[in-house]
N, C-alpha and C positions, 0 to 999 in steps of 0.2 A: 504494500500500500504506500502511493507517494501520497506526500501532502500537495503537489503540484502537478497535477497530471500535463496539462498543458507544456509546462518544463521540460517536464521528461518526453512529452512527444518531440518538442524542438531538439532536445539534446542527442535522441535514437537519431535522427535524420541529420542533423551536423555529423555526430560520430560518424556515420554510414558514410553519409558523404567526403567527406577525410580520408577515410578507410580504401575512396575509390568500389564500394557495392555497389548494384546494380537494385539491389532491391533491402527492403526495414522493413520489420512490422513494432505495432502498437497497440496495445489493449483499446477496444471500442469505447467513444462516446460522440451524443451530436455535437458538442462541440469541435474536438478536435476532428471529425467529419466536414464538419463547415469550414475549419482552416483548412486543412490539406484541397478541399473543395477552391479557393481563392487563389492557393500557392499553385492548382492544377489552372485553372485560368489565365495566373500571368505567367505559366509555363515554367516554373520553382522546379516543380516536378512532372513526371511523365506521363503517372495514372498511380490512379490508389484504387482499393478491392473493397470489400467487407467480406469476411467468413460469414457461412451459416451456421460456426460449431453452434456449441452450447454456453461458450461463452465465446461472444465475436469478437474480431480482431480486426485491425485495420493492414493491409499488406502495403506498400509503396514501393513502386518503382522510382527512379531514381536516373536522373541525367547523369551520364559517367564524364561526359566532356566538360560539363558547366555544374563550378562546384559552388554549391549554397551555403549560407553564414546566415544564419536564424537568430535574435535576440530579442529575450523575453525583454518587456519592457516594466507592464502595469505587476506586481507580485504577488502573493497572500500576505504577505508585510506590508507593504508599501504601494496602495494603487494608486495610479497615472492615469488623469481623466485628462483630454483636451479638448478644448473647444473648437466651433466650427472656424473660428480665426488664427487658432493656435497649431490647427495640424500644417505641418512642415514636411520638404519633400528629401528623400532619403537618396544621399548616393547621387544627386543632382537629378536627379527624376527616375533612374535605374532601377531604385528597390523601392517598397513597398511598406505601409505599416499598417496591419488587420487592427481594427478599431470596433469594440462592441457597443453598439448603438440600442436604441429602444425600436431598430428594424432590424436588427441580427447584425450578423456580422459583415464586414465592409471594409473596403481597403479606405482611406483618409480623402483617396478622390471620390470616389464616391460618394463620402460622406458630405462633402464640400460640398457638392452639386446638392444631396439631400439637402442641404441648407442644416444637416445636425452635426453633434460632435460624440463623443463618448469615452469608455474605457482604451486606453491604447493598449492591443492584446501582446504584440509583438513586430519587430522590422524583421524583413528578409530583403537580400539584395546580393 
């Protein structure tokens, strides 16, 4: 049991990616569903699965050519809210920060455009 499940999904998918893998997996939940879901859109990553075991699991594939740097940001100690004026672009517009809003989850452009702000979940770039 971690105390930061989110953590530890960034940190399987950094290691992995360091490691030069091909593929991670991760114990299920809809959150970290909904990130791998955003990181597969701005193409972080290749494709991710879900098991049907009995207890699901999340599988990811993994870019071997383009290596990923994931950083939690918001923590269980110390959360990081920003506003719709305050979200910043990462890496000179390259990378990306997942932001959880009162519509789900959201990269900070998107948020902008929603005209809302919220928790900063994590940067990847």
């Amino acid at each position: 049991m971690t105390t930061d499940p989110i953590a530890d999904l960034l940190t399987r998918i950094r290691n992995a990616s360091r490691a030069n893998l091909a593929v991670c997996s991760a114990p299920y939940s809809k959150i970290k569903e909904n990130i791998l879901k955003i990181l597969l859109d701005k193409k972080f990553i290749v494709k991710y699965e879900k098991t049907d075991d009995e207890i699901p699991e999340l599988i990811i594939t993994l870019d071997e050519t383009r290596p990923i740097h994931l950083t939690r940001v918001s923590k269980p100690g110390q959360r990081i809210y920003g506003g719709k004026e305050n979200m910043k672009l990462i890496r000179n517009g390259t990378g990306i920060q997942i932001v959880s809003t009162s519509k789900g989850l959201m990269t900070t452009e998107e948020a902008k455009k929603a005209n809302i702000g919220g928790e900063v979940i994590c940067e990847a770039y």
